[in-house]
Structures are given as structure tokens and as C-alpha cells.
DOKETOR-821122 format. One record per residue (C-alpha): x, y, z; residue number from 0; residue in three letters. Coordinates in nm, 4 decimals, m for minus. Layout:
// residues N
ATOM       px       py       pz  nr rest
ATOM        X        Y        Z NUM  ALA
...
//
This chain:
// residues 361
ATOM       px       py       pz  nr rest
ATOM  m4.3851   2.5606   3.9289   0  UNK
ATOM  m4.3565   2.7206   3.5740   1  UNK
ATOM  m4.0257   2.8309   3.4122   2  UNK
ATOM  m3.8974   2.9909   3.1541   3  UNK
ATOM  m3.5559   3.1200   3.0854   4  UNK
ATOM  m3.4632   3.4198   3.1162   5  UNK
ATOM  m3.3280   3.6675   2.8223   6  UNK
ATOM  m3.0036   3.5153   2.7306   7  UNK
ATOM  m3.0579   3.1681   2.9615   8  UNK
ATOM  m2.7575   3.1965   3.1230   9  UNK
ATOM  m2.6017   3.3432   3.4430  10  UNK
ATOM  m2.6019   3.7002   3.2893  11  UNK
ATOM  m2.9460   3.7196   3.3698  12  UNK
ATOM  m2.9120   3.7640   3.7007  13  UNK
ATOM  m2.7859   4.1323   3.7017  14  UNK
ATOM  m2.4306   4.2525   3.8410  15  UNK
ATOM  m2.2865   3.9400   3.7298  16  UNK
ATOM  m2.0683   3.9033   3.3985  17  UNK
ATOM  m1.8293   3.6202   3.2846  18  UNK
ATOM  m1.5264   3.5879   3.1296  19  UNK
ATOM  m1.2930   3.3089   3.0119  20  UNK
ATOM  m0.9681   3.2675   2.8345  21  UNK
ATOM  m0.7870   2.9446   2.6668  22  UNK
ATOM  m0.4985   2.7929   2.5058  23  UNK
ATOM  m0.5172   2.4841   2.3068  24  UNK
ATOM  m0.1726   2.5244   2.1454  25  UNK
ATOM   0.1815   2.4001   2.2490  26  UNK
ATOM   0.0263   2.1188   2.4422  27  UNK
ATOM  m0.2474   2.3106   2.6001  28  UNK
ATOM  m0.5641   2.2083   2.6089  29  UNK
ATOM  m0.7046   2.4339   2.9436  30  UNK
ATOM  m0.8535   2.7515   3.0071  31  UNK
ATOM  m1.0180   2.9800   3.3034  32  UNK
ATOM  m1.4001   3.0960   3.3223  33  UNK
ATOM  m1.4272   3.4283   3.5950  34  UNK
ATOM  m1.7456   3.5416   3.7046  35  UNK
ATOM  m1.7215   3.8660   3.8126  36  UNK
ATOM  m1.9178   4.0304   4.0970  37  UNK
ATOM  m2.1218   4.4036   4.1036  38  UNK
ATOM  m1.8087   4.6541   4.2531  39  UNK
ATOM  m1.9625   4.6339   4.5726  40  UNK
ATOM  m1.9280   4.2354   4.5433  41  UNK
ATOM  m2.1905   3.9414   4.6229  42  UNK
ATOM  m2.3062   3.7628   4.9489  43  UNK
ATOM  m2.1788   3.4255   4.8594  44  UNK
ATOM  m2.2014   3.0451   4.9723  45  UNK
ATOM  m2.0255   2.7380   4.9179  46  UNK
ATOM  m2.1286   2.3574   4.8878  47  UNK
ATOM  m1.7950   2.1565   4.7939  48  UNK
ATOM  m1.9450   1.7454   4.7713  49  UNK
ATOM  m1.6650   1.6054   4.5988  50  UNK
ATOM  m1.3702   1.3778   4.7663  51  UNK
ATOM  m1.1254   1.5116   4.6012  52  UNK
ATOM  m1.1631   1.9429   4.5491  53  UNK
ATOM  m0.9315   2.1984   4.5018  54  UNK
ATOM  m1.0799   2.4991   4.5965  55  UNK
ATOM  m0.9366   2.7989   4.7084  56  UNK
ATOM  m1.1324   3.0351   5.0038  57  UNK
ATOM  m1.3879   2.8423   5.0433  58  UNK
ATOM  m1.3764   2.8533   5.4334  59  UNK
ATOM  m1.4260   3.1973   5.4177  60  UNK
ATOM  m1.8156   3.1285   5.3134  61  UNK
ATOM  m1.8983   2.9490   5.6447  62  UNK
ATOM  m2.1920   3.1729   5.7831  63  UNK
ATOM  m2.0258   3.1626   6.1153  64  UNK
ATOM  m1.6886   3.3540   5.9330  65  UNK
ATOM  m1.6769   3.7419   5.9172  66  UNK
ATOM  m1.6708   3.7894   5.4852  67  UNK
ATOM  m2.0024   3.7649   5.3269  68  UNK
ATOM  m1.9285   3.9182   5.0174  69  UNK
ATOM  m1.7100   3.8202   4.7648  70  UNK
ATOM  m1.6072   4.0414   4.4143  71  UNK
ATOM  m1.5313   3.7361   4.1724  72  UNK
ATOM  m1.5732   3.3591   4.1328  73  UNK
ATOM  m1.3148   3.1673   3.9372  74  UNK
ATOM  m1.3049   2.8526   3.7720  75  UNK
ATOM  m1.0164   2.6907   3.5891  76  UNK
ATOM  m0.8442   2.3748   3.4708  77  UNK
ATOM  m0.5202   2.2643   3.5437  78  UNK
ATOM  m0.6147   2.1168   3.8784  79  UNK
ATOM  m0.4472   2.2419   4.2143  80  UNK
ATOM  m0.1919   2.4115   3.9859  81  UNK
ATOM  m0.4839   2.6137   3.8627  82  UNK
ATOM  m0.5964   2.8105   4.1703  83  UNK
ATOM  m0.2931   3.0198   4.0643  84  UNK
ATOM  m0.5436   3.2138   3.7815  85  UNK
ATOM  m0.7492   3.3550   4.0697  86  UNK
ATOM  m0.4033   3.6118   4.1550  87  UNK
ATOM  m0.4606   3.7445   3.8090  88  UNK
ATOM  m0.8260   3.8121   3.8902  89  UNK
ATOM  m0.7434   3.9126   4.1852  90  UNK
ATOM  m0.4988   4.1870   4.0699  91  UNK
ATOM  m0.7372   4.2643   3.7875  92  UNK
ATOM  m1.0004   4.4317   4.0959  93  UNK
ATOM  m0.6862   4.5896   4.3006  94  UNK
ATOM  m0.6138   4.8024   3.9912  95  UNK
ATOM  m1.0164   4.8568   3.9638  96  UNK
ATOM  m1.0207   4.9284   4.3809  97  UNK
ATOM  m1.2612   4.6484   4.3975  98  UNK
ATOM  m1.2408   4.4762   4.6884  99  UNK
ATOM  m1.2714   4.4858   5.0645 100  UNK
ATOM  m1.2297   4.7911   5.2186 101  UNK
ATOM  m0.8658   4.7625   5.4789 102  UNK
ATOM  m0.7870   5.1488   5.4858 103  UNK
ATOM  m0.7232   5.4233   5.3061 104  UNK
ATOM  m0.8303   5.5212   4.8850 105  UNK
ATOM  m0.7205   5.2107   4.7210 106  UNK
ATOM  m0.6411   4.9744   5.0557 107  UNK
ATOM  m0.8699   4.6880   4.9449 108  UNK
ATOM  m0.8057   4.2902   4.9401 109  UNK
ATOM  m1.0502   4.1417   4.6323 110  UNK
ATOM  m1.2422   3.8222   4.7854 111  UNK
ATOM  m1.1772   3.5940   4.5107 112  UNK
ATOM  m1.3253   3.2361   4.6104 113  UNK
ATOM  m1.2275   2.9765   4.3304 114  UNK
ATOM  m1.1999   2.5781   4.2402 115  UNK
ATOM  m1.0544   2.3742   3.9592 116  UNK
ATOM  m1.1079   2.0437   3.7304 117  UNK
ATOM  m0.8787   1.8068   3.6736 118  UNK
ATOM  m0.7428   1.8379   3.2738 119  UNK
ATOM  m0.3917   1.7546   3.3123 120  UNK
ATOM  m0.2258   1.6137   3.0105 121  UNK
ATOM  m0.4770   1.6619   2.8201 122  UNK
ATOM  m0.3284   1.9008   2.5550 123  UNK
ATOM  m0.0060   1.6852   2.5679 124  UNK
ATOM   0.1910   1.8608   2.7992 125  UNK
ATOM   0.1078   1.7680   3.2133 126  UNK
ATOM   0.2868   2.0574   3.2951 127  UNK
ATOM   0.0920   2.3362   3.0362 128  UNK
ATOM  m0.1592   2.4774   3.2878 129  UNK
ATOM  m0.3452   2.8065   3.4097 130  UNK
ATOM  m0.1663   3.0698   3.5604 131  UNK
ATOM  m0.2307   3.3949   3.7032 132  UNK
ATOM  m0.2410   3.5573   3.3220 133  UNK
ATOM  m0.5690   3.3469   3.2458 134  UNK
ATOM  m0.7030   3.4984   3.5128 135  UNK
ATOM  m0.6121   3.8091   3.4113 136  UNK
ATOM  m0.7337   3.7592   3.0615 137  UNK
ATOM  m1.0319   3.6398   3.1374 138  UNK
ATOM  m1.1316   3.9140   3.3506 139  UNK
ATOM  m1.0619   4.1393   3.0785 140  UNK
ATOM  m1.2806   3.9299   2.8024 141  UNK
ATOM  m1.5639   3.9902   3.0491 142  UNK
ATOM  m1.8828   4.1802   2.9711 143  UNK
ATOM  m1.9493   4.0574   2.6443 144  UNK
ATOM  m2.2924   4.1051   2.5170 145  UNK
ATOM  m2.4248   3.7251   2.5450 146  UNK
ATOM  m2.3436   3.3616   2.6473 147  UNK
ATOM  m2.0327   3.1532   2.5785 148  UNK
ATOM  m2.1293   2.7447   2.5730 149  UNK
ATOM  m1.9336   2.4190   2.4934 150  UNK
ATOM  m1.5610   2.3965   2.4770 151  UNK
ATOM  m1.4048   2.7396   2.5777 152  UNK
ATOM  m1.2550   2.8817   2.9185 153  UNK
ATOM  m1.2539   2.6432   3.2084 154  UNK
ATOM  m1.4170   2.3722   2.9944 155  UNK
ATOM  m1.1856   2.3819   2.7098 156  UNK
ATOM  m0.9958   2.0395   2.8523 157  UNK
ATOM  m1.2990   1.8957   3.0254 158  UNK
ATOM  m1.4396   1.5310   2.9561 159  UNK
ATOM  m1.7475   1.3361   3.1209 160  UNK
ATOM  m1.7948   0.9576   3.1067 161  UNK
ATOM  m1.5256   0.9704   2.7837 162  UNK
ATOM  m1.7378   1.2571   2.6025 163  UNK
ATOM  m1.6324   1.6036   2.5828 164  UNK
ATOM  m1.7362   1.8304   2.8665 165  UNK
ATOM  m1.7738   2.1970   2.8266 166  UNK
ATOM  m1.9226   2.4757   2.9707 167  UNK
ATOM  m2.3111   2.5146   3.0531 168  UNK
ATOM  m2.5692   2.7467   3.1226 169  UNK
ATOM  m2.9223   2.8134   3.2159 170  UNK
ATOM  m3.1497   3.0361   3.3610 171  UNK
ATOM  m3.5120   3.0648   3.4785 172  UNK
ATOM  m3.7405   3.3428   3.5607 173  UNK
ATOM  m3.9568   3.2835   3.8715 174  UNK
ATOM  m4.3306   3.3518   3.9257 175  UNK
ATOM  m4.2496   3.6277   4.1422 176  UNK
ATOM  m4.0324   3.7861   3.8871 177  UNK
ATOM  m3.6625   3.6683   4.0385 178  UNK
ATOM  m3.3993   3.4865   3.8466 179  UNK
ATOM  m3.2253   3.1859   3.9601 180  UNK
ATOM  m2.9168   3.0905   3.7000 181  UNK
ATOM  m2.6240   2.8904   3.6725 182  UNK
ATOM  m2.2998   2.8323   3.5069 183  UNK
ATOM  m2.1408   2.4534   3.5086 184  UNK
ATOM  m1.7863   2.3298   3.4011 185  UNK
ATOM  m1.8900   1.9239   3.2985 186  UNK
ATOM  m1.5836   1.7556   3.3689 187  UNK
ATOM  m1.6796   1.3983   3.5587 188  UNK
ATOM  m1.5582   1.0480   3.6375 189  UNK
ATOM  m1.9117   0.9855   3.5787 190  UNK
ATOM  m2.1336   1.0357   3.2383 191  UNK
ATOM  m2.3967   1.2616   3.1774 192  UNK
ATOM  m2.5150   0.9963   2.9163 193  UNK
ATOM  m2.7662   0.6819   3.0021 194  UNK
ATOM  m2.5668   0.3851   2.9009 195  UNK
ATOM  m2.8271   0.1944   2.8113 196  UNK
ATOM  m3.0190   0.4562   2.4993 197  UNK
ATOM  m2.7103   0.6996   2.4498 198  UNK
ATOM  m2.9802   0.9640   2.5743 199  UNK
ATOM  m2.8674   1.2600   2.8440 200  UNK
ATOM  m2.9654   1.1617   3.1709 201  UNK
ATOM  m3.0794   1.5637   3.1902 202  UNK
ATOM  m3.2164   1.5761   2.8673 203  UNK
ATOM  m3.5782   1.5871   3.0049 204  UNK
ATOM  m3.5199   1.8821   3.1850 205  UNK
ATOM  m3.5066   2.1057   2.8838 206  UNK
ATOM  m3.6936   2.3877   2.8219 207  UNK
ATOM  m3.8189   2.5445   2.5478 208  UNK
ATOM  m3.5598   2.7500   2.3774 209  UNK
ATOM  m3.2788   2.5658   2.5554 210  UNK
ATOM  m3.1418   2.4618   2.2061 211  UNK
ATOM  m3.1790   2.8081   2.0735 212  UNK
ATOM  m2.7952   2.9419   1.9714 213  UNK
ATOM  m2.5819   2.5755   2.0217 214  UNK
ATOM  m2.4654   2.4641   1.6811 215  UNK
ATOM  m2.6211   2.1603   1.5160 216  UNK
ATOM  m2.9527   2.1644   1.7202 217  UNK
ATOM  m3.2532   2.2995   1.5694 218  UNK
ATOM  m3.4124   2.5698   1.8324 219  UNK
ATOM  m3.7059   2.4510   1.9685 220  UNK
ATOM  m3.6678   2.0682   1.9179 221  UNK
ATOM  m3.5170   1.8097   2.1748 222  UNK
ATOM  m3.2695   1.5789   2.1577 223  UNK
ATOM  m3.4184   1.2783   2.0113 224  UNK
ATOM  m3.3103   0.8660   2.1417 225  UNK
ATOM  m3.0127   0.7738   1.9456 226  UNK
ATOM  m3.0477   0.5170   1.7018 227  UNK
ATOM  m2.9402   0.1663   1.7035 228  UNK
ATOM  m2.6268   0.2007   1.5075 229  UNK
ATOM  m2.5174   0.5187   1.6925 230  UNK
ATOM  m2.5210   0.3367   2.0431 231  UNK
ATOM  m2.3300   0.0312   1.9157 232  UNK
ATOM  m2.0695   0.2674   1.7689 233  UNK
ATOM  m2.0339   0.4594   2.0728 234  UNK
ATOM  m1.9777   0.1555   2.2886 235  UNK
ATOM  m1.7458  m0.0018   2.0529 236  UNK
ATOM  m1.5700   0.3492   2.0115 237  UNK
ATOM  m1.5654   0.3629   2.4238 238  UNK
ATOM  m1.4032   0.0474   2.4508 239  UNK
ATOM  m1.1142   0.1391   2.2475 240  UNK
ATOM  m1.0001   0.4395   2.3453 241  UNK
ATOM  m1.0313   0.3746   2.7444 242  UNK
ATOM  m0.6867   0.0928   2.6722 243  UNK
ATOM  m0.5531   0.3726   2.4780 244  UNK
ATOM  m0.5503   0.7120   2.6480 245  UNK
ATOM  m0.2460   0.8615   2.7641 246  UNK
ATOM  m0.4697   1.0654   3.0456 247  UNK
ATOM  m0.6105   0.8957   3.3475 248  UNK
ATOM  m1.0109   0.9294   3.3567 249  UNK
ATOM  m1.0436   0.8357   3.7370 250  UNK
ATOM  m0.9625   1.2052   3.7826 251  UNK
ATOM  m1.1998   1.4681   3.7412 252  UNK
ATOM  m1.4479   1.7452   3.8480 253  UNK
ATOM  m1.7370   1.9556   3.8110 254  UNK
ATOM  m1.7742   2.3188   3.9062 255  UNK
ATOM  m1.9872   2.6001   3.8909 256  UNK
ATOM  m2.1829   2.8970   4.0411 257  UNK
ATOM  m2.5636   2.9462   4.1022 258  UNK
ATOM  m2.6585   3.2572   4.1633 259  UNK
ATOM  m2.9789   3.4969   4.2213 260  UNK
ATOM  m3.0739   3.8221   4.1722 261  UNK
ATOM  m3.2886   3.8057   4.4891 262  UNK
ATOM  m3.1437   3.8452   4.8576 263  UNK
ATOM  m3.0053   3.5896   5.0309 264  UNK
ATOM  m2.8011   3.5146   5.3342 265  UNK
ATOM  m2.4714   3.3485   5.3336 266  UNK
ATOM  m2.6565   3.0789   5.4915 267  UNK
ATOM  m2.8946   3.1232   5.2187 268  UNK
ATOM  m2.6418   3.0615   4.9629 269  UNK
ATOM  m2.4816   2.8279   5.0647 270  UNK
ATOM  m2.7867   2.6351   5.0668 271  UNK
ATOM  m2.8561   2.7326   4.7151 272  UNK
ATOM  m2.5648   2.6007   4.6192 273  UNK
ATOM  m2.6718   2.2856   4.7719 274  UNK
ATOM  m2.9751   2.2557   4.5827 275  UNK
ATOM  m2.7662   2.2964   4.2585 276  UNK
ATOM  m2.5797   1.9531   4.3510 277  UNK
ATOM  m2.8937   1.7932   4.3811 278  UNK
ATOM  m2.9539   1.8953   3.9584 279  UNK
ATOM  m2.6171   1.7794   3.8969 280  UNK
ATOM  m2.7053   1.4193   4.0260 281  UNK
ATOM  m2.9523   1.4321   3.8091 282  UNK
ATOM  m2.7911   1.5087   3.5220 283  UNK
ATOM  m2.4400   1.2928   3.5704 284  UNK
ATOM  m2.4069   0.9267   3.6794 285  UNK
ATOM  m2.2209   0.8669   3.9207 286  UNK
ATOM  m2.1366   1.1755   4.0775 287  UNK
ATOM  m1.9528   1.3241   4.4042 288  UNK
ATOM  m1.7293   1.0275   4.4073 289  UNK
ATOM  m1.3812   1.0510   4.5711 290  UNK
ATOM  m1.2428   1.1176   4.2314 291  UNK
ATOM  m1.4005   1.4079   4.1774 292  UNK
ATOM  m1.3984   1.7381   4.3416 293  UNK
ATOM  m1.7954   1.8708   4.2914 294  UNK
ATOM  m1.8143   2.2352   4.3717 295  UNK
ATOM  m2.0843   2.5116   4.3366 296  UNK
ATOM  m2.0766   2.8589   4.4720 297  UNK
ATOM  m2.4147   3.0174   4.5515 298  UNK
ATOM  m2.4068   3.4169   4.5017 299  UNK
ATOM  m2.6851   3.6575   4.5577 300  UNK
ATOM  m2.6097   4.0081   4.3861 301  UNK
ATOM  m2.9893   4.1305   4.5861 302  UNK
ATOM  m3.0365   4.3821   4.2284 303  UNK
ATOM  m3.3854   4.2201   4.2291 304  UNK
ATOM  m3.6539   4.4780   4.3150 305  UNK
ATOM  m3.9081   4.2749   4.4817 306  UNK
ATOM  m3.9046   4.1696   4.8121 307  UNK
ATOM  m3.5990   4.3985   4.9893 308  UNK
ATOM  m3.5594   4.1817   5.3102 309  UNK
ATOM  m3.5289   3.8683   5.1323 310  UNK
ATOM  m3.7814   3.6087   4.9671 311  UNK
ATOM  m4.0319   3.4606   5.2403 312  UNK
ATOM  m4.0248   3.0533   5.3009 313  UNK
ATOM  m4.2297   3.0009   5.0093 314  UNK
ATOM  m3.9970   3.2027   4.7668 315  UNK
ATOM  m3.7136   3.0176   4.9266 316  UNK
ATOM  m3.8083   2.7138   4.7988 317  UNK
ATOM  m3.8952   2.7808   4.4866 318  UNK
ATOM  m3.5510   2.9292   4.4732 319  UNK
ATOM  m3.4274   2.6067   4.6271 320  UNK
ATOM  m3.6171   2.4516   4.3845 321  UNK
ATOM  m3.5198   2.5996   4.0482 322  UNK
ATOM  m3.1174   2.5748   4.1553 323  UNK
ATOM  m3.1385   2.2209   4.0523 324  UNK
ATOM  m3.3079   2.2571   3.7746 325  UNK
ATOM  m3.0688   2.5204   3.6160 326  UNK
ATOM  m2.7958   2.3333   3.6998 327  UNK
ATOM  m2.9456   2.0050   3.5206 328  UNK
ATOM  m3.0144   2.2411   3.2229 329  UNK
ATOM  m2.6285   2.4022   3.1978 330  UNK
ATOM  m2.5073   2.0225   3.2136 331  UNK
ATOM  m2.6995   1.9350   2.9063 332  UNK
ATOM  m2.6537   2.2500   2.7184 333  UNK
ATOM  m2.2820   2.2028   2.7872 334  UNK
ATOM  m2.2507   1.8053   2.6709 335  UNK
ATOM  m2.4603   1.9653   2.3798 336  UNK
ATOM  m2.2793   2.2553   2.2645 337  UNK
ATOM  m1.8780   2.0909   2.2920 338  UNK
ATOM  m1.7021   2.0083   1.9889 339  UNK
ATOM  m1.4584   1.7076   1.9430 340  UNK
ATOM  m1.0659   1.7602   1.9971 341  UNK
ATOM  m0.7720   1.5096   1.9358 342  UNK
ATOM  m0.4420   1.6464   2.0955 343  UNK
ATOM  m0.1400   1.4241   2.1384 344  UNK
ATOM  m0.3310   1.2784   2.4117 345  UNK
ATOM  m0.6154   1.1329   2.2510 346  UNK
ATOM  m0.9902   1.2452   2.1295 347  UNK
ATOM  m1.2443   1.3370   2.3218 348  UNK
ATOM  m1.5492   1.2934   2.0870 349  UNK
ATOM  m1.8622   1.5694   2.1363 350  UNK
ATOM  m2.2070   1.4091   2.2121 351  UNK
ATOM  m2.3133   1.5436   1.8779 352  UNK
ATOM  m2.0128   1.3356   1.7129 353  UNK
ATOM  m2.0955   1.0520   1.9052 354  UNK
ATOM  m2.4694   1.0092   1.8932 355  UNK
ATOM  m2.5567   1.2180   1.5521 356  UNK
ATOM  m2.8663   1.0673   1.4941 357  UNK
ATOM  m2.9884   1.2092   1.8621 358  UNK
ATOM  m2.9927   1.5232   1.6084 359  UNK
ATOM  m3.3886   1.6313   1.5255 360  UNK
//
């Protein structure tokens, strides 16, 4: 199957959807909340939560056999369970808009705002200096900016993987019939999304062609190259002092995301989208879905794609199927790729760039 990303290889591609997010880093925060937010008349959504240990929020709502099939916003935050609380703010953010379902008269509505978190606790400084409904609130109202945000910022501001900093991730791709398939990933996972063995990113030969294009420090166009020597003996020994050291457990994780198209899909549909998107994050992270973490991806479908009305045919469906993994492999890389290194009170989380420079073209 050939890809290629769409225009701003990301989830913004797929059209209806926009994304917000909103941080702290200060006074012992190191957290933040990403929203995706939903065309006004919402998204037919689907849910595939692989993890032992989520915290999601609606998520039994997206069984096929439940009444909702559309939901109006997605949101993703740190501060673990304590972090479902930014979804209020979103959801208040749509009441004032009258976005939501329809329970009455003019303005009667209840937003459908399906949501999970990552484990950052502590990581600022402060255990207790988490998301509330405000993030949510701000981040719904940094929405609708003109292009992608990557690397250390909303719900990936406090996010780590294998010892690395996590971030945020995206990727898109264009298929042959003219739909888009995209995701957006929060990297935050007991396991690492770097081969042990060469320092190189387990997901790194899944790039594209303009994947670098826009993340600091890597030339557009190029790969990531095999670390040297020097850089993987560094890394180790740099590994195997700070895991004695840290003040924040890393047995405790998660990563999160959305994958969404602009074709139409069933909830069943989605949900087995979303699916497919797990399968590209066990590609790109080693281990993953262990009972530490709490792996989540929503599948939405906004159906603004003019092509086939009813829904794609079998064929269509898998290529669908198909690229969901691969995006999601993508926004994993791009994310390990585009996060910068942060020492807090807590300890350092070092960027891949930091830690492997010569992986650099």
C-alpha cells in the first residue's frame, strides 16, 4: 500500500477534528491535558483500552451494543485517575457552546466527553500538583491553532518511556482512495520505544518521508541514523544511575491516544480501528500492554470524507485497518523525537536527542 502524509501529518488532517492542550511545569508541576475536539455535531467513536491498569473515563459508553455513538471531544491528560477531572472543564467548555447531545429544549444538551490518563505523578515534585477541570478548560480554548503541536507539551508534558522523555506524537497518511487515517499518541510506557541493543527506535523504520520535517534538531528529509558506540555506552551507564536514584516510581505508566478517519465508520468500525492502532504501538514500544500500564486508543470517524457515503467496502476497510498501525508507529517516533530534556526536583528525564546525539544525520 503507498502512503504519504497528509498536509500537516497529524490528526488535523482528518477534517472536523482540532486539538488543544494546556500545561504547567511550575510550582512542582510537571503535567498537562491534550483535548481533541469533535465537529458540533460530534464523532461516531470506538474504544480499545489493552492496558492492566487504565483510567479511563466513558469508555463503556462506546460498546456497539450501547445507545451513544457519537461523542463531541476526546481528552487526554496526566495526573493519573486524579486527571479524568480535566474532562468537566471540556465538558463545560461545549455546554456553553450547546454542543452536545440533544435532552430537550434550546440549550438541554449533555457533551459526550470520553477520556483516559497517564501516570506522571511526582514528576514535577509535587504528587499532589495535577490536572483539573481548568486544563480542560484551557485546552479547549487553545484549540484550532493553525498546525501541529509535538514533543513535550499538553498531556505529554510529564511523560517518560523506558527512562527517556515521552511526549506527544503525530502522524497522518493519505489513502489511495483519497481518505485519511491519523493519529495522535501520548508516549508514556513502562516499556521503551528504544532497541536496547543499537540505541535505535524500535519504530524508526516506519518513517516516512517528511516525517522529520518541523521537529527541532532533525534535518527534514533524513532518518534517524544507528547511534554510535560511545552514545550507547553513555546511555546505559547514564540508565543505570538514575533508575537507584529517582524519586518517581517507573513501574507506573501509560500510553494514550486517538485514531481517527475522515471516512465513515461504525462504532463497531471504530472500535476496531482503534484496535489496529495498538497493534503500531507494539511495534513501536517494548514491552507494552503490561499490567502497569493503562494502553488506550479511541477510534473516531468525523464521515467529512466525500467518497464513498455508506462507508468504505471490505477492501477500504483494511487498508484503513491497515494504515491505523502505521500512524500510530509514526506519532510514537515523532514524539520520542521531538521531546526535550527536563530535570524537576524529581529527577531528569533525558530526550532521545540528548541521549543518543550522534543518531542525529
Amino acid at each position: 500500500m503507498t502512503q504519504r502524509p497528509g498536509p500537516t501529518n497529524s490528526l488535523l488532517d482528518v477534517t472536523g477534528l482540532s486539538v488543544g492542550h494546556h500545561e504547567r511545569t511550575d510550582a512542582g508541576h510537571l503535567t498537562g491535558t491534550t483535548v481533541v475536539l469533535c465537529p458540533p455535531e460530534g464523532a461516531v467513536a470506538g474504544v480499545d483500552v489493552r492496558g492492566g491498569g487504565p483510567g479511563t473515563r466513558e469508555t463503556d459508553l462506546l460498546d456497539p451494543r450501547n445507545m451513544v455513538e457519537r461523542v463531541h471531544a476526546v481528552t487526554l491528560s496526566g495526573g493519573s485517575a486524579f486527571g479524568l477531572a480535566a474532562a468537566d472543564g471540556v465538558m463545560r467548555h461545549l455546554y456553553a457552546q450547546g454542543r452536545g447531545l440533544v435532552m430537550g429544549g434550546p440549550g438541554e444538551v449533555v457533551p459526550i466527553v470520553p477520556g483516559a490518563v497517564v501516570f506522571d505523578l511526582g514528576r514535577g515534585g509535587d504528587f499532589g500538583a495535577v490536572p483539573d477541570a481548568g486544563f480542560g478548560q484551557q485546552a479547549c480554548a487553545s484549540a484550532g491553532g493553525a498546525g501541529p503541536v509535538l514533543g513535550s507539551v499538553g498531556a505529554g508534558t510529564g511523560t517518560q518511556a523506558g527512562g527517556l522523555r515521552g511526549g506527544i506524537g503525530a502522524a497522518s497518511t493519505v489513502l489511495e482512495n483519497g481518505s485519511t487515517v491519523a493519529a495522535l499518541v501520548v508516549v508514556n510506557a513502562v516499556g521503551s520505544a528504544v532497541d536496547p541493543a543499537t540505541g535505535e527506535l524500535w519504530g524508526a523504520r516506519h518513517l516516512l518521508e517528511g516525517d522529520l520535517h518541523g521537529i527541532p534538531g532533525w534535518p527534514e528529509g533524513a532518518r534517524p541514523r544507528p547511534p554510535g558506540q560511545e552514545d550507547l555506552q553513555a546511555a546505559r551507564q547514564a540508565a543505570a544511575e538514575a533508575n537507584p536514584t529517582s524519586r518517581v516510581p517507573r513501574t507506573l505508566a501509560t500510553t494514550i491516544g486517538v485514531v481517527a478517519t475522515d471516512a465513515a465508520l461504525t462504532t463497531a468500525q471504530c472500535g476496531r480501528l482503534a484496535g489496529s492502532g495498538h497493534d503500531g504501538m507494539a511495534r513501536a514500544i517494548n514491552p507494552i500492554h503490561t499490567m502497569f500500564d493503562g494502553d488506550t486508543l479511541f477510534g473516531l470517524s468525523t464521515g467529512t470524507w466525500a467518497g464513498e457515503g455508506t462507508g468504505p467496502d471490505s477492501a477500504a476497510f483494511h487498508a484503513m485497518l491497515h494504515a491505523a498501525g502505521e500512524v500510530v508507529t509514526r506519532a510514537v517516533v515523532r514524539a520520542m523525537l521531538a521531546a526535550d530534556t527536563v530535570t524537576t526536583p524529581a529527577g531528569t528525564w533525558r530526550s532521545y536527542r540528548d541521549a543518543f546525539p550522534s543518531a542525529a544525520p
